[in-house]
C-alpha positions as CSV (number, residue, x, y, z in Angstrom):
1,X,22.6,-3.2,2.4
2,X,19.3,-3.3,4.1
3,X,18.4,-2.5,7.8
4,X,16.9,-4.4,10.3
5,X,15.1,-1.9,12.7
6,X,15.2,-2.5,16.7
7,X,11.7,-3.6,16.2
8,X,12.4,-6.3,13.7
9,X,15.2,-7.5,15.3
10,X,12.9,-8.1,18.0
11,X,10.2,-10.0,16.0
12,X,13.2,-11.9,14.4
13,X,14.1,-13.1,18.0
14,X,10.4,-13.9,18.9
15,X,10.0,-16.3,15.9
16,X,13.2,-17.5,17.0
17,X,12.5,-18.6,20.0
18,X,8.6,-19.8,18.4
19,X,10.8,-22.1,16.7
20,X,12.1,-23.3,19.7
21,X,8.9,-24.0,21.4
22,X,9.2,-20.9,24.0
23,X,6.2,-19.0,24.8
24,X,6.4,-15.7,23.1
25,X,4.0,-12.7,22.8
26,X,2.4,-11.7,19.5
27,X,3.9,-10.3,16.8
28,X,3.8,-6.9,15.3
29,X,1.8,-7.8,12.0
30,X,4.2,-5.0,10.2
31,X,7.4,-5.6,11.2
32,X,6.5,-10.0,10.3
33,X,5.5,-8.5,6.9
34,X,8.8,-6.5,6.5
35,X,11.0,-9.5,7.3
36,X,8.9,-11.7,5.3
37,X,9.8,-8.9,1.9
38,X,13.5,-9.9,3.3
39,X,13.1,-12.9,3.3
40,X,13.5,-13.6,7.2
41,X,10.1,-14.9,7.7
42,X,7.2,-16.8,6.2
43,X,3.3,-16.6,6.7
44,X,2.1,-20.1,7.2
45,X,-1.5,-21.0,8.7
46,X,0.0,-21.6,12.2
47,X,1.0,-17.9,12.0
48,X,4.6,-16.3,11.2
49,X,8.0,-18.7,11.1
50,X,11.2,-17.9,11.1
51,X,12.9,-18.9,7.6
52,X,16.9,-20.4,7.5
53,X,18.0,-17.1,6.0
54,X,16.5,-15.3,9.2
55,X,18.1,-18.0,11.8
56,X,21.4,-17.0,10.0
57,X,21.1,-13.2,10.3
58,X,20.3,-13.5,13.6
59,X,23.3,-15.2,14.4
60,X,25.5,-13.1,12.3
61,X,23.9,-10.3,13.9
62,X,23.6,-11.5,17.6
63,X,26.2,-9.2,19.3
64,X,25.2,-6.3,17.2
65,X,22.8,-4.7,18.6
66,X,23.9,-2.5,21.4
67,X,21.8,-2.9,25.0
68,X,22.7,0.9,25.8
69,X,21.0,2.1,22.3
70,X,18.1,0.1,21.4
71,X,16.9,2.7,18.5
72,X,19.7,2.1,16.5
73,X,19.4,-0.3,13.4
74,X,21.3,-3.4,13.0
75,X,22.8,-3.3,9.4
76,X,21.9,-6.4,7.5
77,X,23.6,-7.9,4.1
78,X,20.9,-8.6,1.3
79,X,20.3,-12.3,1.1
80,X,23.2,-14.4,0.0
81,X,25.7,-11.4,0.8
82,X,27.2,-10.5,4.1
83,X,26.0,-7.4,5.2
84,X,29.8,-5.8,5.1
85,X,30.3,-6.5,1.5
């Protein structure tokens, strides 16, 4: 099972809201590349998108990441695999 850190949670729910036509800061060029080897994220020529796969771990994931302890990673299933299996 793979790990999505604080950080790329975060950049997850930046491209997520992208997607939605919110204003959102930049992303960490790192943390874009790390979803994008998970297959959360893309690189197209008008920057980072989120993919389907990453909309869905979000949502599976929404609730799991704790406001009182924001260092702690989010597990997260590899693709096509729930994260609790």
């Amino acid at each position: 099972m793979a790990v999505l850190s604080p950080a790329q949670f975060d950049a997850l729910s930046n491209l997520a809201r992208k997607k939605a036509g919110d204003d959102v800061g930049w992303v960490a060029i790192a943390q874009a590349r790390e979803l994008t080897d998970l297959g959360l994220a893309v690189r197209t020529r008008s920057g980072w998108e989120i993919t389907d796969a990453g909309e869905a771990a979000l949502s599976e994931h929404a609730d799991a990441r704790p406001d009182d302890s924001p260092d702690d990673p989010i597990p997260f299933g590899p693709r096509g695999q729930p994260a609790n299996s």
